[in-house]
C-alpha positions as CSV (number, residue, x, y, z in Angstrom):
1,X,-7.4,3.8,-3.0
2,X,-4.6,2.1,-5.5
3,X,-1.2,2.1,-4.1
4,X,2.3,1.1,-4.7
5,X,4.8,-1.1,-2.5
6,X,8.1,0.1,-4.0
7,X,9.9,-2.0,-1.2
8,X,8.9,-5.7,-0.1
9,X,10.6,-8.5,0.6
10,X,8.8,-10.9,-0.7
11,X,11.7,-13.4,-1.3
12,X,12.0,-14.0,2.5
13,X,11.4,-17.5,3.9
14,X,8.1,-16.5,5.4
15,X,6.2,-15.9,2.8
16,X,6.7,-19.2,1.4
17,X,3.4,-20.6,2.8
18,X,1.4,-18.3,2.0
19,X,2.9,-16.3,-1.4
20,X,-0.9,-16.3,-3.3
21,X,-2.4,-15.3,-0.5
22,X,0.0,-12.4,0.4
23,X,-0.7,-10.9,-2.5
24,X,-4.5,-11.5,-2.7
25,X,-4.9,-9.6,1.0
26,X,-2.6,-6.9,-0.7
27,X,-4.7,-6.4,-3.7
28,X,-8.0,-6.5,-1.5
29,X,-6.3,-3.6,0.8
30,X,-5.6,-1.5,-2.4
31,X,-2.1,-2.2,-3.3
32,X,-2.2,-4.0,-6.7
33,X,1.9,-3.2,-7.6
34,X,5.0,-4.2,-5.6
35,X,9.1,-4.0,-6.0
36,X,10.4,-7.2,-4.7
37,X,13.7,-5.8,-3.2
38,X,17.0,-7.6,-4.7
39,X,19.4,-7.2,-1.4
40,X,22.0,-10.2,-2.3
41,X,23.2,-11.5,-5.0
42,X,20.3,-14.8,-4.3
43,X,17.4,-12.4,-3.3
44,X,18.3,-10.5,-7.0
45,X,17.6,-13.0,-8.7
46,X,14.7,-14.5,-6.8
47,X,12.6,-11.2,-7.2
48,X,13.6,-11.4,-11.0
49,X,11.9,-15.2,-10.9
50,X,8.6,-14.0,-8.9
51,X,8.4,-10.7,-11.5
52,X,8.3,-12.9,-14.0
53,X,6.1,-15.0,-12.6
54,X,3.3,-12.1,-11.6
55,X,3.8,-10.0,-14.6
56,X,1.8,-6.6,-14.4
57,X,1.5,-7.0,-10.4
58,X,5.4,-7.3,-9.4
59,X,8.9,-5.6,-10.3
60,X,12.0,-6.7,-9.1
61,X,15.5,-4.2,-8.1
62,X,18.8,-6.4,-8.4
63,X,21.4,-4.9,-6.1
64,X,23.4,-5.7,-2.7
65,X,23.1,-4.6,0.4
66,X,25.9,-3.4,2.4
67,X,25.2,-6.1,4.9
68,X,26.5,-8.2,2.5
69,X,29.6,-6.0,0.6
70,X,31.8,-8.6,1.5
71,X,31.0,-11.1,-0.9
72,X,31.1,-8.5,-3.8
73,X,33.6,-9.2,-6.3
74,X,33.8,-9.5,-9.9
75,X,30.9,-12.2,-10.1
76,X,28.7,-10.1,-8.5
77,X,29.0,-7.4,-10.5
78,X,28.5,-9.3,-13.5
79,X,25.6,-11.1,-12.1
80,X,23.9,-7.5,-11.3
81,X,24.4,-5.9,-14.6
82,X,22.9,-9.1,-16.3
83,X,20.1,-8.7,-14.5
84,X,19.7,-4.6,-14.5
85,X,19.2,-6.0,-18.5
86,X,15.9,-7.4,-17.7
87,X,12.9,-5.1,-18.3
88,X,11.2,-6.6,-14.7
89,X,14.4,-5.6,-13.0
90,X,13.2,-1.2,-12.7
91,X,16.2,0.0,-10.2
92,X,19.5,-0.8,-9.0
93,X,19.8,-1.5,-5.4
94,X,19.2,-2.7,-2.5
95,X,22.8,-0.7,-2.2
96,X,24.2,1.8,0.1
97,X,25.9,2.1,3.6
98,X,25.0,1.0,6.6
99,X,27.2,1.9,9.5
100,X,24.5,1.1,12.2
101,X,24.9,-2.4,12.1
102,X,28.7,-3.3,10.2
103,X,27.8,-6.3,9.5
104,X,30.4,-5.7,6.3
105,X,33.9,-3.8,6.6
106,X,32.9,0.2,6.0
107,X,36.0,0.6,3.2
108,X,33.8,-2.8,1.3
109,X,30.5,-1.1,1.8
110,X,31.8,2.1,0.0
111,X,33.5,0.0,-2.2
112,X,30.4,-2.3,-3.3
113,X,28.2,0.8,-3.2
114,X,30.6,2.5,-5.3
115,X,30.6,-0.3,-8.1
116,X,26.8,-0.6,-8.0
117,X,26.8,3.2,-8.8
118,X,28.7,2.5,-11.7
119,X,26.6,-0.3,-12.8
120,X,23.3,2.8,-12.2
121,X,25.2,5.2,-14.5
122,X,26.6,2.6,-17.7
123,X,22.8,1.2,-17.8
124,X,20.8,4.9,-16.9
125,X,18.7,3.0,-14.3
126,X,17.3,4.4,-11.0
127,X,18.9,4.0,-8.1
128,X,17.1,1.8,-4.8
129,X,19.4,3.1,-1.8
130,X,20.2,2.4,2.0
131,X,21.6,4.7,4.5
132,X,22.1,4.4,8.7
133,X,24.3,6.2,10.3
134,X,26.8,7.2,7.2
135,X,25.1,10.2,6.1
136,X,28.2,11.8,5.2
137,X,30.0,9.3,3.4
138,X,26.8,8.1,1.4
139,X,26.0,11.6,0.5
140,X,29.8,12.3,-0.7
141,X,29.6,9.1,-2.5
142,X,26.2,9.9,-4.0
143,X,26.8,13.2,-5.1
144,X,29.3,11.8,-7.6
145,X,26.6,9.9,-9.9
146,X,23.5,11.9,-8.6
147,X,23.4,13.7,-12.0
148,X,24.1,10.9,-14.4
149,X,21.1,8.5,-13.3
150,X,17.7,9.5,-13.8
151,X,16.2,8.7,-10.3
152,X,17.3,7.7,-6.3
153,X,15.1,6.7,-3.5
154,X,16.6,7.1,-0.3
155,X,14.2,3.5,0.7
156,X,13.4,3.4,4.4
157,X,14.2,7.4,5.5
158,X,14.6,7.3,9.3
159,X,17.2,10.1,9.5
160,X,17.4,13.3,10.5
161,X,16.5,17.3,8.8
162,X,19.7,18.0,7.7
163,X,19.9,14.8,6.2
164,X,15.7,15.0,4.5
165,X,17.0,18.4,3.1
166,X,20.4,17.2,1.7
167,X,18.7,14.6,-0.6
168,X,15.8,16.7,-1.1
169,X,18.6,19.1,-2.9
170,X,19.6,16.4,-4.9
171,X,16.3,15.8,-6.1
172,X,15.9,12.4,-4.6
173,X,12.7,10.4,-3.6
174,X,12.1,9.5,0.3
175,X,10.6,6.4,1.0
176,X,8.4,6.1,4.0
177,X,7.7,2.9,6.3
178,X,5.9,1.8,8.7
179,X,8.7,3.2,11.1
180,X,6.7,6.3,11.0
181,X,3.8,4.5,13.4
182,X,6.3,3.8,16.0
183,X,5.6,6.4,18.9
184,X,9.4,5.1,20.6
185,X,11.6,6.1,17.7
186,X,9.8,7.8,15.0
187,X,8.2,10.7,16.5
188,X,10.9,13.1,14.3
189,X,9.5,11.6,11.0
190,X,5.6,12.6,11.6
191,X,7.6,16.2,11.6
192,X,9.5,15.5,8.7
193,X,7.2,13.7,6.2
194,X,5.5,17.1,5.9
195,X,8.3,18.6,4.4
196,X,8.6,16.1,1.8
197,X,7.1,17.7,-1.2
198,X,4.6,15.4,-3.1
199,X,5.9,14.1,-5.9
200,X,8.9,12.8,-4.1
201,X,7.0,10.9,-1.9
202,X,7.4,7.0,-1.8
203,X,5.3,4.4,0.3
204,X,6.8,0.9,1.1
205,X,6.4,-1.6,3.7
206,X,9.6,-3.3,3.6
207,X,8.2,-6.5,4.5
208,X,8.3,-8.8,6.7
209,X,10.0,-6.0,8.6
210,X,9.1,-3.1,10.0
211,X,5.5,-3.9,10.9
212,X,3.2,-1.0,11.9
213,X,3.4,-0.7,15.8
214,X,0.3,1.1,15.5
215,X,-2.0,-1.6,14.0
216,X,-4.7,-2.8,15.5
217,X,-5.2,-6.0,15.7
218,X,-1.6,-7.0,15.7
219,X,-0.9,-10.2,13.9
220,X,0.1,-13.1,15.9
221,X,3.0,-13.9,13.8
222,X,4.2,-10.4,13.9
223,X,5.1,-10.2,10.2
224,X,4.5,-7.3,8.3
225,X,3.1,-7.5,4.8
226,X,1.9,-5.3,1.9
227,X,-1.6,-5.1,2.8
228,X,-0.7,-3.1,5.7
229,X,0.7,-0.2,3.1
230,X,-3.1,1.0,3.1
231,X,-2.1,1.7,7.2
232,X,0.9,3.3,6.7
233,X,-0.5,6.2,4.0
234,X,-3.3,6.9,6.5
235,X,-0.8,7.7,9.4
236,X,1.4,9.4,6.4
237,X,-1.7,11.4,5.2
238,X,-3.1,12.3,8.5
239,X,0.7,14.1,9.5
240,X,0.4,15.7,6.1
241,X,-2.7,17.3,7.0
242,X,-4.7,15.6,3.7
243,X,-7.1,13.1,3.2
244,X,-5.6,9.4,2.5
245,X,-6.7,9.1,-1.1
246,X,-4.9,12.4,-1.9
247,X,-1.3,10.8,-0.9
248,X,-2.1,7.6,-2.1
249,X,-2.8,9.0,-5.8
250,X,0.2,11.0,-5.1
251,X,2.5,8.9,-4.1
252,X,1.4,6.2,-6.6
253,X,2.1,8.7,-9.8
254,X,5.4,9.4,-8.4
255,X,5.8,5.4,-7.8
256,X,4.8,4.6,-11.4
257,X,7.2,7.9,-12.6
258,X,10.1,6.7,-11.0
259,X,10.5,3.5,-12.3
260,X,8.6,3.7,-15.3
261,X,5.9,1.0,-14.0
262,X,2.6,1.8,-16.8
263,X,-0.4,3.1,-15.3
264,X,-3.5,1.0,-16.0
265,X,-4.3,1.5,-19.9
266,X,-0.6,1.7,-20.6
267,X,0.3,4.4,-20.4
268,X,2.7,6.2,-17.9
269,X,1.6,8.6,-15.1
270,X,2.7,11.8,-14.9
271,X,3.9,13.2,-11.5
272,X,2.2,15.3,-9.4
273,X,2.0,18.5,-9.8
274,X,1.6,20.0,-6.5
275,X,5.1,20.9,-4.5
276,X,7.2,20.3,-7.2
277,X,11.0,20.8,-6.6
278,X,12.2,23.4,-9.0
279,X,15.2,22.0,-11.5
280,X,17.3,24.8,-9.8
281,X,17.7,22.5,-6.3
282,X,19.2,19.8,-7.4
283,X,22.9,19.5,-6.7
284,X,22.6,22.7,-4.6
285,X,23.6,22.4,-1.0
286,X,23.2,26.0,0.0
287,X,19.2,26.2,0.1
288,X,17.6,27.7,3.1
289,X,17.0,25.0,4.9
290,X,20.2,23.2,4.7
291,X,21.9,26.6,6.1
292,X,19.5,26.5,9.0
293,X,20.1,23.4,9.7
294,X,23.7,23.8,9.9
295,X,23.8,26.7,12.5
């Protein structure tokens, strides 16, 4: 099994004791590639030092999140678009809106996610996004540069159908955690991730959060990690009614597609070919299952 972390944390304080080691359990549990995730204007440029420093094993994304949209200014932005320049840095984000928690004003969430969008469409880079509980303000915001950057991940899905649908029709990626094991609050999802068509599905840990509540044994320091991705696509696989290699390769070729990470030899994988979304969906909010949803 060879997998993809395309969302990791791995500027937090706790994995400073133990970086080499992190990644040595991850590549011993099959996943040989990770994103570092850029969230702040410090983390962005952290994961752009430890990319550099594991070349051909980590990428970084340069972005912030809305948590912190107050501290965006011009700096900032400036800061971002120098680093969206280097070839480690493969996406734009951690960005989006987060309503759940308002740790940042709502109009300087929309306005940081807004600028970041900007920054996605001058450079033509992919786009690394957040959403809780703003569906309808993200989605009205994303619609407006969904056509002039070449790829969004929607990092961390937790929502609801209507919502899987509606970025599904733009022809967006779904990222998939470990929030999927948890039998209090992500029962809807082990619905959902079947509906997710292959090659738009993306693994990620988002460590140290989100630890499997499913694994067994449970580590004592309750920190999540990459190595546990190998968990996470077996729960994923066995809702999708396939065997674990099957979405591993799968969602590996759509990992290495979206941000243009080489496959071993070189080269670049192709997406999967199975359950592709026809060119016709995106931009569309009138498919079938969007109506239903909306009656």
């Amino acid at each position: 099994m060879h997998l993809i972390d395309i969302g990791a944390n791995l500027t937090h304080e706790s994995f400073r004791r133990d970086f080499d080691a992190v990644l040595q359990r991850a590549r011993s549990a099959g996943v040989e590639r990770m994103v570092v995730t850029g969230a702040s204007r410090e983390s962005s440029e952290q994961a752009l030092e430890l990319a550099r420093a594991h070349p051909g094993v980590l990428w970084a994304t340069a972005g912030v999140h809305p948590h912190h949209a107050g501290d965006y200014g011009a700096d900032t932005d400036a800061l971002l678009r120098a680093l969206q320049r280097e070839p480690e840095v493969v996406a734009v984000g951690e960005t989006g809106l987060d309503y759940f928690r308002d740790l940042s004003p709502r109009p300087a969430q929309r306005e940081a996610f807004e600028r970041q969008l900007a920054i996605a469409i001058d450079l033509h880079k992919p786009l690394f996004l957040h959403q809780r509980d703003a569906h309808a303000d993200f989605l009205a915001l994303l619609k407006t540069a969904r056509d002039h950057v070449p790829a969004v991940v929607v990092h961390c899905f937790t929502d609801e159908r209507r919502a899987l649908f509606d970025y599904l029709d733009l022809d967006c990626h779904i990222g998939i955690t470990g929030w999927i094991c948890d039998e209090r609050r992500g029962l809807h999802l082990r619905e959902l991730v079947r509906e997710v068509p292959a090659n738009r599905l993306l693994l990620e840990t988002d460590a140290p959060y989100l630890l499997p509540r499913d694994l067994r044994p449970q580590p004592s320091d309750r920190r999540n990690e990459p190595m546990y991705l190998a968990h996470v696509c077996e729960v994923v696989a066995g809702l999708r009614g396939e065997e674990a290699e099957t979405t591993a390769a799968n969602a590996t070729a759509a990992a290495r597609a979206f941000f243009g990470i080489g496959a071993p030899g070189g080269s670049i994988a192709t997406e999967p070919k199975d359950a592709t979304l026809s060119s016709e969906r995106r931009g569309s909010t009138q498919s079938s299952e969007g109506m239903s949803s909306s009656t």
